[in-house]
C-alpha positions as a printed NumPy array, in Angstrom:
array([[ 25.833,   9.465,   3.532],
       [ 22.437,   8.652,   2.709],
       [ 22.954,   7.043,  -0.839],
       [ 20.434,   4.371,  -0.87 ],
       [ 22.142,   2.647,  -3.897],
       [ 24.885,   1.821,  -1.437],
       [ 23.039,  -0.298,   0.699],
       [ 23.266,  -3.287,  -1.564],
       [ 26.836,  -2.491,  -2.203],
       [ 27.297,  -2.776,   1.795],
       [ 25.546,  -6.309,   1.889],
       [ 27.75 ,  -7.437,  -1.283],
       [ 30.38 ,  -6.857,   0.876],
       [ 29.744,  -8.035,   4.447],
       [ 27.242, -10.069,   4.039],
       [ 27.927, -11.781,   0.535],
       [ 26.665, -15.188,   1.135],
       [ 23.689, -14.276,   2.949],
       [ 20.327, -14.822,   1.112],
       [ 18.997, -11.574,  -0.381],
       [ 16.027, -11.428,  -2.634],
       [ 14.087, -14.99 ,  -3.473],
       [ 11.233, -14.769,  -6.429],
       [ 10.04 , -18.11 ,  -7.531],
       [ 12.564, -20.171,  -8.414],
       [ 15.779, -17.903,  -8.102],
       [ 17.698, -17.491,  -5.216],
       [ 19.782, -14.251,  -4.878],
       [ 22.672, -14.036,  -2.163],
       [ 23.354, -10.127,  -1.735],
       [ 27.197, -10.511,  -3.562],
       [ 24.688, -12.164,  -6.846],
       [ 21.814,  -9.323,  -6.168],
       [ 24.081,  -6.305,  -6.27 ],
       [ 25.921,  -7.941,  -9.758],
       [ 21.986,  -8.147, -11.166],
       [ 21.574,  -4.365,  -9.95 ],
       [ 25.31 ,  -3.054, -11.314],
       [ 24.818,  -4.438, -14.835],
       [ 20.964,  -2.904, -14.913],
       [ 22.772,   0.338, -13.524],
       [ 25.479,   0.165, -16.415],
       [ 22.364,  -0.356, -18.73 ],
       [ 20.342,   2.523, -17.839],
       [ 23.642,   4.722, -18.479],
       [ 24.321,   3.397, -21.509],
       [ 20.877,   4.747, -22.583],
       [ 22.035,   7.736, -21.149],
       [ 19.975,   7.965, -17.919],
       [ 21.467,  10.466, -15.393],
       [ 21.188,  12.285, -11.909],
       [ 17.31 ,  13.46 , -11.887],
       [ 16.284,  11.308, -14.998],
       [ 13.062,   9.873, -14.661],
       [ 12.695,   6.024, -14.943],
       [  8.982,   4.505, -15.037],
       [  8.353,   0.835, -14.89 ],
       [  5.348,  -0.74 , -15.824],
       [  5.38 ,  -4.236, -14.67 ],
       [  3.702,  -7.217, -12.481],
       [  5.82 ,  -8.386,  -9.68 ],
       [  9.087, -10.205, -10.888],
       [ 12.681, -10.3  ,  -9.835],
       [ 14.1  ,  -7.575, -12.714],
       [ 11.44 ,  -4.984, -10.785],
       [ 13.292,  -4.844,  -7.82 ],
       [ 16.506,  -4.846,  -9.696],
       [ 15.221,  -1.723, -11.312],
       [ 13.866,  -0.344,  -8.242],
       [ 17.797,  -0.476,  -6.761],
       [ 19.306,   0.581, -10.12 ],
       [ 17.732,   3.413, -10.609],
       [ 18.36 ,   5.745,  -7.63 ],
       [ 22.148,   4.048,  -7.687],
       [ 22.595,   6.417, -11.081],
       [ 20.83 ,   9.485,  -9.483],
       [ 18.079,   8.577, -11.078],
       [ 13.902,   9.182, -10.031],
       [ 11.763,   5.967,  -9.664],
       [  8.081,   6.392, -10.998],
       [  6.319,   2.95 , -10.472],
       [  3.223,   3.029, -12.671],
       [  0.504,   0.441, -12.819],
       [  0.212,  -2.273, -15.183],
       [ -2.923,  -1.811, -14.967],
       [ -3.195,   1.502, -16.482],
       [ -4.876,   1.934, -19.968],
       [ -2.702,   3.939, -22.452],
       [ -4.552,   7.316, -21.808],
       [ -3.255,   6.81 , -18.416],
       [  0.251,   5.969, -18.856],
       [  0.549,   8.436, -21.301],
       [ -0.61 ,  11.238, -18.925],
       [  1.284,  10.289, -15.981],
       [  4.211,   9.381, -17.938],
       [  4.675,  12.881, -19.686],
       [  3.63 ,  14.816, -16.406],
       [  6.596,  12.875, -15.04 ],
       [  8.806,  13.557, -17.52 ],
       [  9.81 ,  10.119, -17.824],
       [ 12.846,   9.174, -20.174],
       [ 12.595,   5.516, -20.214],
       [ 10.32 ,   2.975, -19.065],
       [ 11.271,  -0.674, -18.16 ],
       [  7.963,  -3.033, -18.7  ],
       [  7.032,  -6.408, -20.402],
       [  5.833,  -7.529, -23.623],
       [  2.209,  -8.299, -22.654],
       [  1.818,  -4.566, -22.272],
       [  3.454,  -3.544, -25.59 ],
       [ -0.114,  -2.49 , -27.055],
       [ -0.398,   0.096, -23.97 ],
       [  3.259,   1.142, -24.366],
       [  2.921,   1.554, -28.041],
       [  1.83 ,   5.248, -27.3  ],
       [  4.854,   6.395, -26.038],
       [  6.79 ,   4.321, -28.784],
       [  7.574,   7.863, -30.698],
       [  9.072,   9.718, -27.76 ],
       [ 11.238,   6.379, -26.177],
       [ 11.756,   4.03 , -28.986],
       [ 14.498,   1.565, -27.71 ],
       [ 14.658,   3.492, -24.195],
       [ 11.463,   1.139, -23.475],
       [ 12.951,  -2.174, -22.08 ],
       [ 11.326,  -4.948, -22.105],
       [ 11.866,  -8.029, -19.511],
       [ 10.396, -10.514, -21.005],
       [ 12.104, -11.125, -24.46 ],
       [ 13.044,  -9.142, -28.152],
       [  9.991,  -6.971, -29.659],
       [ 11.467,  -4.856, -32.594],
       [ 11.827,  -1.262, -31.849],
       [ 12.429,  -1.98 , -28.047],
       [ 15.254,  -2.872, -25.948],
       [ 15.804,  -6.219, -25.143],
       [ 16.568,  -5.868, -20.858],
       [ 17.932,  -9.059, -20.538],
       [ 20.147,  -9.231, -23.692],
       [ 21.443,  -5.814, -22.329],
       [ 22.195,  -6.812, -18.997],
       [ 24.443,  -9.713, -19.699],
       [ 26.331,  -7.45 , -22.135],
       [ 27.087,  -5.239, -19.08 ],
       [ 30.158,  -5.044, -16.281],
       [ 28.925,  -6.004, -13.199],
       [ 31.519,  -3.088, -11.29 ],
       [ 29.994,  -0.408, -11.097],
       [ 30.018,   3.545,  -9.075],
       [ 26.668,   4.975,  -7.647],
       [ 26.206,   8.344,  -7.747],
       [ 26.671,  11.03 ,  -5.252],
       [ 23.468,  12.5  ,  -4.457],
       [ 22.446,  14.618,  -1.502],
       [ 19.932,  13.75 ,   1.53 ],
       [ 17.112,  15.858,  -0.182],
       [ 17.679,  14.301,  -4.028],
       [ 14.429,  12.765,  -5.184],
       [ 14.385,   9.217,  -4.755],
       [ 10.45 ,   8.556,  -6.303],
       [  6.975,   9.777,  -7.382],
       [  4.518,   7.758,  -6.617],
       [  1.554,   8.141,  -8.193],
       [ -2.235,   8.08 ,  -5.933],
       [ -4.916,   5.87 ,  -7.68 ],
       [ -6.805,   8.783,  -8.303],
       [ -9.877,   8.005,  -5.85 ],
       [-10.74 ,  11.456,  -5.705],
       [ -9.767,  13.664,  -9.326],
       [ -6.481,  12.945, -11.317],
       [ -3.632,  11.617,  -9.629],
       [ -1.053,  12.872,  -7.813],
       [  2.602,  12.112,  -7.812],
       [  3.871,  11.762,  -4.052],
       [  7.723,  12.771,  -3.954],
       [  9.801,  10.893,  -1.454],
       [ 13.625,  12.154,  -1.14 ],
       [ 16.523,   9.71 ,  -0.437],
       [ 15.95 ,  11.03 ,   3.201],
       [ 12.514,   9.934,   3.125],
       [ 13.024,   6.394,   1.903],
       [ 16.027,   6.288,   4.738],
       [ 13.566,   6.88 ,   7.076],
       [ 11.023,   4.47 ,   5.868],
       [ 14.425,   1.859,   6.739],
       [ 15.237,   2.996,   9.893],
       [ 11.983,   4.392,  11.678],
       [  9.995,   1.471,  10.156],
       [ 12.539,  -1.807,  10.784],
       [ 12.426,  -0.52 ,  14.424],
       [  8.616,  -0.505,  14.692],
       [  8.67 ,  -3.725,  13.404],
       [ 11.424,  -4.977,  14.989],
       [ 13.291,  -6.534,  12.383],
       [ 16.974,  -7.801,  11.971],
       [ 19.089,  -8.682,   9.242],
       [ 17.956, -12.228,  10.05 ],
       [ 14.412, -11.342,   9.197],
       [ 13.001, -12.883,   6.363],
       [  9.892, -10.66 ,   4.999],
       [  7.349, -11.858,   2.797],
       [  5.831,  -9.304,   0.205],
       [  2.357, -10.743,  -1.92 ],
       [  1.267,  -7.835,  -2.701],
       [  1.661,  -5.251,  -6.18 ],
       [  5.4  ,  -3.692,  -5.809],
       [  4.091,  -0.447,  -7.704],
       [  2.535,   0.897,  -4.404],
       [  3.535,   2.464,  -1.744],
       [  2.667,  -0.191,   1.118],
       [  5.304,  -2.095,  -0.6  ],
       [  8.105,   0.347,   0.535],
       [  7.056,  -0.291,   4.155],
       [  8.645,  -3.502,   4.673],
       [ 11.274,  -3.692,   1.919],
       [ 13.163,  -0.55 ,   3.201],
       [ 13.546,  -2.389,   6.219],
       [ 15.016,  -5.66 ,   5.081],
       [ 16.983,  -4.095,   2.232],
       [ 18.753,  -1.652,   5.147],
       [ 19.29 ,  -4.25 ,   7.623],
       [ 20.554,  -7.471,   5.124],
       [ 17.723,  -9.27 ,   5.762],
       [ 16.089, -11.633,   3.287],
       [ 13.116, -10.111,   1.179],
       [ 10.806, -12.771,  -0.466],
       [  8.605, -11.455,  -3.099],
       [  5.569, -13.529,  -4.516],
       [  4.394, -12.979,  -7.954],
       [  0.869, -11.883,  -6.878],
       [ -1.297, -12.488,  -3.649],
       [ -2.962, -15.688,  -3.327],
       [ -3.795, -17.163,   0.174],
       [ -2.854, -20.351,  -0.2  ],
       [  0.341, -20.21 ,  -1.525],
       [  1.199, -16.814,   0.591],
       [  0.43 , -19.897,   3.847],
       [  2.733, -22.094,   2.088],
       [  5.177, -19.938,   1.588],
       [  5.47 , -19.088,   5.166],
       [  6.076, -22.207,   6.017],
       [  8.308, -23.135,   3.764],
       [ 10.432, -19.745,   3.676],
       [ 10.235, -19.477,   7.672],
       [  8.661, -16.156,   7.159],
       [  8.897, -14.088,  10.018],
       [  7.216, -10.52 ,   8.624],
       [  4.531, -10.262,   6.606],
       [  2.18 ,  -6.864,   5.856],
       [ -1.543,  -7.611,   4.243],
       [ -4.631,  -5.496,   4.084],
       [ -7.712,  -6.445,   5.918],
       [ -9.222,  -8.47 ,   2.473],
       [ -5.949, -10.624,   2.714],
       [ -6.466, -11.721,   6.205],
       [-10.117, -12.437,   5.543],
       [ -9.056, -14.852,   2.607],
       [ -6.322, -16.071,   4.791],
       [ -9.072, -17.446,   7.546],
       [-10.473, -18.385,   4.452],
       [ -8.333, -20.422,   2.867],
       [ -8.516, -24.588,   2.655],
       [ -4.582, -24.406,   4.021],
       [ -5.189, -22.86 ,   6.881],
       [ -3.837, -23.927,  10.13 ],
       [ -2.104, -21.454,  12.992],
       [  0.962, -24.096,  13.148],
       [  1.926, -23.886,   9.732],
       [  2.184, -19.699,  10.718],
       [  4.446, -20.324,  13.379],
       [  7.401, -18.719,  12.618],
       [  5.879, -15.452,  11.75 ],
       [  6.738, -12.414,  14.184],
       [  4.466,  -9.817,  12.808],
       [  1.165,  -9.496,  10.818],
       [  1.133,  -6.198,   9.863],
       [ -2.729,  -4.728,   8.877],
       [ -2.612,  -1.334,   6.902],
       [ -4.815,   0.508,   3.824],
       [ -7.86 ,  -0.199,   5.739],
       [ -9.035,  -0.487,   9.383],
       [ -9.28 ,  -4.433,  10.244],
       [-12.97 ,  -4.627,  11.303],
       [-12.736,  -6.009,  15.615],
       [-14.326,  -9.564,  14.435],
       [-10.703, -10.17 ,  13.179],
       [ -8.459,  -8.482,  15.451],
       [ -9.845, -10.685,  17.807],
       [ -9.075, -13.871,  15.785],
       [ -5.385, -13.022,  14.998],
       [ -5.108, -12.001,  18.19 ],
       [ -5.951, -15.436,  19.475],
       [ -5.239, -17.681,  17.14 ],
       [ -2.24 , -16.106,  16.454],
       [ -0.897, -14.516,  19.949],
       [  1.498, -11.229,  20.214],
       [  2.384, -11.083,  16.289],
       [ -0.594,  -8.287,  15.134],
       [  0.383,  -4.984,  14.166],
       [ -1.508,  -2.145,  12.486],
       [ -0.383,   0.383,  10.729],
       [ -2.576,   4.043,   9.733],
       [ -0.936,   6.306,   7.362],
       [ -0.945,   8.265,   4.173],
       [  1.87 ,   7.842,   1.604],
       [  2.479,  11.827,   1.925],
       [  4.096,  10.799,   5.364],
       [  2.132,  10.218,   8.354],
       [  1.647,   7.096,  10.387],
       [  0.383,   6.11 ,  13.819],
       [  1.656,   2.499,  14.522],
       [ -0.487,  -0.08 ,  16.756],
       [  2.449,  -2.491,  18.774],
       [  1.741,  -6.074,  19.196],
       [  2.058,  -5.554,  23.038],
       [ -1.065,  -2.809,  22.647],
       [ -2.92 ,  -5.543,  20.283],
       [ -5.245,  -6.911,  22.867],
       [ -5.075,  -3.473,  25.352],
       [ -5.82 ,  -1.052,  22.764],
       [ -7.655,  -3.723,  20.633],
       [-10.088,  -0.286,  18.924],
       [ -7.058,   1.905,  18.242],
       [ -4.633,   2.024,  14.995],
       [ -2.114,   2.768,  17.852],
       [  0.195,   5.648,  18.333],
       [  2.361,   8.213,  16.386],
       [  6.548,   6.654,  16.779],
       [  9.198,   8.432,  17.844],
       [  9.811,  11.979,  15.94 ],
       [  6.411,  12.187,  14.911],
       [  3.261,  14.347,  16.16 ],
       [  0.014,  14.206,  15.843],
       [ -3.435,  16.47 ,  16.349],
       [ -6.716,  16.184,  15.741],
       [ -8.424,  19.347,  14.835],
       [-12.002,  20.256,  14.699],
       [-14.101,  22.498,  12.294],
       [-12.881,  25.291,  13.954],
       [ -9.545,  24.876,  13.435],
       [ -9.041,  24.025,  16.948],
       [ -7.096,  21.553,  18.595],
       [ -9.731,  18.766,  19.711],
       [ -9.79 ,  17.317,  23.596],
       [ -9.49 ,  13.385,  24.014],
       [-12.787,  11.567,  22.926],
       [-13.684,  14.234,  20.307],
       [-13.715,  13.501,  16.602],
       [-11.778,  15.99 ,  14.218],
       [ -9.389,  15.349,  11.198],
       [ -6.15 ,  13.802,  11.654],
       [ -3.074,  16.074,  11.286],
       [  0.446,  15.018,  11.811],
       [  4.32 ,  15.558,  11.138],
       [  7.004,  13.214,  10.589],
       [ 10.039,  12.314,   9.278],
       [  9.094,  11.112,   5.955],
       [  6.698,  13.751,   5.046],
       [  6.606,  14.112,   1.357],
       [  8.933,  17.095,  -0.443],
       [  5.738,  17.545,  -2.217],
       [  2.747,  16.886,  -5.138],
       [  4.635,  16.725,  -8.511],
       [  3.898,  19.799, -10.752],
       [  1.209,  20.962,  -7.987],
       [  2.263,  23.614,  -5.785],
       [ -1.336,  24.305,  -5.363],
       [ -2.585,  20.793,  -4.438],
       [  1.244,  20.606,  -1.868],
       [ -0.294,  23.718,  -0.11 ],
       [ -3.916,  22.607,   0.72 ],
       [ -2.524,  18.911,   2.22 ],
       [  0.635,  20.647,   4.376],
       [  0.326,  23.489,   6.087],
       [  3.052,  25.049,   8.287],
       [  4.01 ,  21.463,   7.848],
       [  1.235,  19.495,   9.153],
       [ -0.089,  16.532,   6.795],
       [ -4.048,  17.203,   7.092],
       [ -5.011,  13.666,   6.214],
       [ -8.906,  14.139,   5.007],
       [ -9.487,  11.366,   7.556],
       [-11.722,  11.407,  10.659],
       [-10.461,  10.488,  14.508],
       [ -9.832,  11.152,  17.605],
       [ -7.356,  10.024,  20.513],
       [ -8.178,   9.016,  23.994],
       [ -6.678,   9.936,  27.102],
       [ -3.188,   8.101,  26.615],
       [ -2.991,   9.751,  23.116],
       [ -4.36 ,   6.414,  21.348],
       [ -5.673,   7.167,  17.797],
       [ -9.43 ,   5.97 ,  16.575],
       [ -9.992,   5.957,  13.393],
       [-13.434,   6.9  ,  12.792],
       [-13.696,   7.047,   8.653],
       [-12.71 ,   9.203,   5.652],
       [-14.469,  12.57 ,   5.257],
       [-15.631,  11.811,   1.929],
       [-17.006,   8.602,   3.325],
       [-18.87 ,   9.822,   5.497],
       [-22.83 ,   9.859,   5.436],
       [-24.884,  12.692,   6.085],
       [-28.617,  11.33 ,   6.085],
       [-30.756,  13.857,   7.009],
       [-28.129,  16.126,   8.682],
       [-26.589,  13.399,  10.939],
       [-23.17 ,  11.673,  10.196],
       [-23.298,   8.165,   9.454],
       [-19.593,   6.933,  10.091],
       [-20.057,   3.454,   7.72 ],
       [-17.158,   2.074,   9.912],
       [-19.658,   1.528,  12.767],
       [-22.123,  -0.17 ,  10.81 ],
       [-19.781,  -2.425,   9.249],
       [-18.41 ,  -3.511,  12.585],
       [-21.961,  -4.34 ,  13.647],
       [-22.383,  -6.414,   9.93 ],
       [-19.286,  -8.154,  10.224],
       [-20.649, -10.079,  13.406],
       [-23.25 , -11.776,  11.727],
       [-22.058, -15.482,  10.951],
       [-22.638, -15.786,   7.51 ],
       [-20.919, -12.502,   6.531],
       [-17.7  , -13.183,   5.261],
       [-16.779,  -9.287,   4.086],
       [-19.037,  -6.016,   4.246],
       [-18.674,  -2.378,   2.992],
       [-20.937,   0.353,   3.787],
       [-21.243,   3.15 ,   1.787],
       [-24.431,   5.927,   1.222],
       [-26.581,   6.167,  -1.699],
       [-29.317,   8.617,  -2.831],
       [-32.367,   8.822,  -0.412],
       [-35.319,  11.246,  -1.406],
       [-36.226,  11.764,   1.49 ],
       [-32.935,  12.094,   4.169],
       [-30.694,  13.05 ,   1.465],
       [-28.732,  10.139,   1.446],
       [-28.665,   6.786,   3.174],
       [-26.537,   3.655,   4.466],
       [-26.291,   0.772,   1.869],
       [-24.267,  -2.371,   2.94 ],
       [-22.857,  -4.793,   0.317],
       [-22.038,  -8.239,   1.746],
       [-19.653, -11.134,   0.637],
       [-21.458, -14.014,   2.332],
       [-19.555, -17.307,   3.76 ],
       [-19.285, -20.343,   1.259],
       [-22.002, -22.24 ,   1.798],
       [-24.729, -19.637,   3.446],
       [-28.43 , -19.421,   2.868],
       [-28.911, -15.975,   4.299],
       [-30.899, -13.605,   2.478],
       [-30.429,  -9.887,   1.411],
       [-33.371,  -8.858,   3.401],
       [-32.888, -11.508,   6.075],
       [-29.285,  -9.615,   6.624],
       [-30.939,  -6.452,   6.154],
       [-32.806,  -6.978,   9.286],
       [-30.501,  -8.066,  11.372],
       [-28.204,  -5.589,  11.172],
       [-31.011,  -2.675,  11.462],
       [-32.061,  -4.75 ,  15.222],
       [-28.513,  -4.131,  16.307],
       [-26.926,  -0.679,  15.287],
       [-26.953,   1.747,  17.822],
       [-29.397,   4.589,  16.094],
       [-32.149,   4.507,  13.974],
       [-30.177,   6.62 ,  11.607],
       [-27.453,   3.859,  11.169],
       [-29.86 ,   1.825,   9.834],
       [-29.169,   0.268,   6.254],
       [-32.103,   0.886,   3.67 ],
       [-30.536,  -2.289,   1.751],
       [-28.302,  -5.095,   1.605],
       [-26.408,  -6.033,  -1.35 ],
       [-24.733,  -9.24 ,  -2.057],
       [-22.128,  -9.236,  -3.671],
       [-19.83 , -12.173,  -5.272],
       [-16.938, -10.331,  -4.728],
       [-15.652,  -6.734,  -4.226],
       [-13.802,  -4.59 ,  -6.571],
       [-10.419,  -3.896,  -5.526],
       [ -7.388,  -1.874,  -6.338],
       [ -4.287,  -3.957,  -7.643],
       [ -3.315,  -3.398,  -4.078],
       [ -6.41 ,  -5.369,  -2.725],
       [ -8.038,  -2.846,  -1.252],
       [-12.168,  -2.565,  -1.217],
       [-13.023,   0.429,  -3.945],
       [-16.314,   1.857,  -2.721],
       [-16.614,   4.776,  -4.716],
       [-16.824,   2.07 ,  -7.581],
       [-19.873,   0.462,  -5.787],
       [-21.006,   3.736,  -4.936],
       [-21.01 ,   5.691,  -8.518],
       [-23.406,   3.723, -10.311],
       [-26.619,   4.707,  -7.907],
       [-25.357,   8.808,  -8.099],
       [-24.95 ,   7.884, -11.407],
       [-28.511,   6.598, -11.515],
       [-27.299,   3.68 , -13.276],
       [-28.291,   2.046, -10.378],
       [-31.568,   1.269,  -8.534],
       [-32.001,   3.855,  -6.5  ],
       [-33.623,   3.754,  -3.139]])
């Protein structure tokens, strides 16, 4: 039985008492969690919600999202997390191409909702309080019975779409199946070597994927799942402390303001067991710290949210300090050249691999399914190659890459050189017109609070280090701050854009 609704069921049960979800101020044991997620169930039937139904939300972290997140599949229902952060052309195009029938949001976000108003009317709940001509979510959920009978649905049933953030065209809805999600629990909890007395710790925006990689886990095993209302680095060290965090999973711009950050102090991270590192590679500069200010707890984690990972242990950490680790159990991976060839260690191809929680598919693309898997190998668009022991290197995205004058500039190994430089706090290298090579490496730079360094000073530096003249960077940019993706990962092509654009000055 692979039901994910009745995992909270099974807690309620066994494990009543035990501390389940915490958000701010409330405190949910698993027996007061699963009475939350029956009465939001009984809700979301009453609107007449049913097996393959889709159910959006649209919402900032709070405790009624991962209510919905459990009530929906425990009706048969299909989870489509969309963006708050959308602006009402968006919603409304990913929201009809997803069929949804209801959407669960807040009232802040009533003026992008009101587009959808026609088709939904009172099927759009709001958590927050009464707007007229919506549904009041928590007025509705006291009303309800707190018994309740998940649906029967089978391995393959759709559990969620999950949309891309449309770096490269429109996006695409991901489908994971119940059997997907089950393996996220299982193949993922091991990795990370949780237990139901784990206590993860989730700061980042619920409505992607990355979110799934943790939560599966805890949710499965019983564990305790603590979710802040939005990443800040201060309070994410205080509420290690204070929660006795022992997992927590950041992307490389969240450790950087963790070292960062007035608060912090190794000893008040003591009870952590993992630091996981995924969207981005974690430039060596901090590897290196973690790994000795913070001893055997760094993982790293490659993947794509149409299913592939490779998984970096904390006992490889220091060994295999370059790599973003290994494929786990049940999965393969290749790297394949130009020629469609399998690659030998040491030579760099793109990343292709098979797993377990492979995606059933692109929603309404066939097309767009077909190109990604092929005979059932994920080709990833990403650039690599193993060593001898089968280690993966991630070298960079293919539509990151450089070509300046017919040579491949790989910006991750001019960033690595960048990042050494003391009064570099964060860097991102990207290319930008060139009339002469084509194109050529820019680097934009977050300095360190309090340096003097200059643009050209930097500029210099960096050009006296890389290994080839062609790595060199025509410019340095600094930068106040980067733009990121609710999910805090660096957006380059947004840097990027504005000098193809030519609203930039060009080089």
């Amino acid at each position: 039985m692979l039901e994910l609704a009745h995992l909270v069921a099974h807690h309620a049960r066994f494990r009543p008492d035990h501390p389940a979800v915490v958000f701010e101020n409330d405190r949910l044991t698993w027996r007061q969690f699963h009475a939350r997620v029956a009465r939001v169930a009984n809700v979301l039937r009453g609107l007449g919600i049913g097996a393959g139904d889709k159910v959006a939300t649209v919402m900032t972290n709070c405790r009624e999202l991962l209510e919905v997140y459990w009530a929906v599949p425990s009706i048969g229902a299909v989870l489509v997390p969309l963006s708050p952060l959308l602006m009402p052309a968006g919603l409304v195009g990913l929201a009809r191409d997803a069929g949804v029938k209801c959407i669960v949001s807040q009232r802040s976000l009533v003026p992008v909702l009101q587009a959808m108003r026609d088709e939904l009317g009172e099927r759009i709940l709001l958590v927050d309080g009464a707007e007229p001509g919506y549904g009041d979510y928590a007025a509705l959920a006291a009303q309800a019975a707190e018994t309740f009978a998940p649906a029967r649905v089978a391995a393959d049933h759709l559990f969620n779409i999950m949309y891309t953030s449309g770096t490269t065209g429109l996006p695409k809805g991901i489908m994971h199946s119940h059997f997907t999600r089950a393996m996220y629990a299982l193949w993922l909890g091991a990795a990370w070597r949780m237990t139901p007395e784990s206590r993860a710790l989730h700061t980042g925006a619920l409505v992607f994927n990355g979110a799934f990689i943790t939560m599966m886990a805890s949710f499965y095993l019983g564990g305790t799942f603590v979710l802040a209302r939005q990443f800040d680095a201060e309070g994410m060290i205080a509420a290690i402390e204070r929660e006795r965090i022992t997992h927590i999973m950041v992307v490389p711009s969240q450790i950087i303001a963790l070292f960062n950050a007035r608060g912090y102090d190794p000893a008040r991270l003591a009870s952590l067991e993992m630091i996981l590192s995924l969207g981005a590679p974690l430039l060596a500069e901090y590897k290196e710290r973690l790994n000795r200010e913070l001893p055997d707890r760094f993982y790293e984690l490659y993947g794509l949210t149409e299913g592939f990972v490779t998984v970096l242990d904390r006992t490889d950490a220091v060994r295999k300090a370059g790599s973003v680790g290994c494929p786990p159990q049940f999965a393969e991976m290749r790297i394949v050249g130009e020629d469609g060839k399998d690659c030998p260690p040491r030579a760099i191809g793109e990343i292709v691999g098979r797993s377990p929680i492979l995606m059933a598919g692109y929603h309404n693309r066939p097309d767009l399914t077909a190109q990604a898997v092929r005979d059932g190998w994920l080709y990833s668009g990403d650039m690599g190659y193993v060593d001898e022991e089968g280690y993966l290197y991630l070298v960079d995205r293919k539509k990151d890459m450089i070509d300046s004058g017919g040579v491949k500039v790989y910006p991750k190994d001019v960033e690595e050189i960048a990042a050494q430089h003391p009064d570099v706090r964060e860097v991102a290298v990207f290319g930008v017109p060139h009339e002469k090579w084509g194109e050529t490496p820019l680097a934009a730079v977050i300095l360190r609070e309090g340096a003097q360094t200059s643009a050209e000073a930097l500029r210099d530096w960096i050009n006296a280090r890389v290994a080839a003249r062609y790595q060199r960077v025509s410019e340095v940019v600094i930068m106040p701050d980067f733009p990121r993706s609710a999910a805090g990962k660096t957006l380059k092509r947004e840097m990027r854009e504005p000098y193809w654009a030519g609203k930039a000055r060009r080089i």
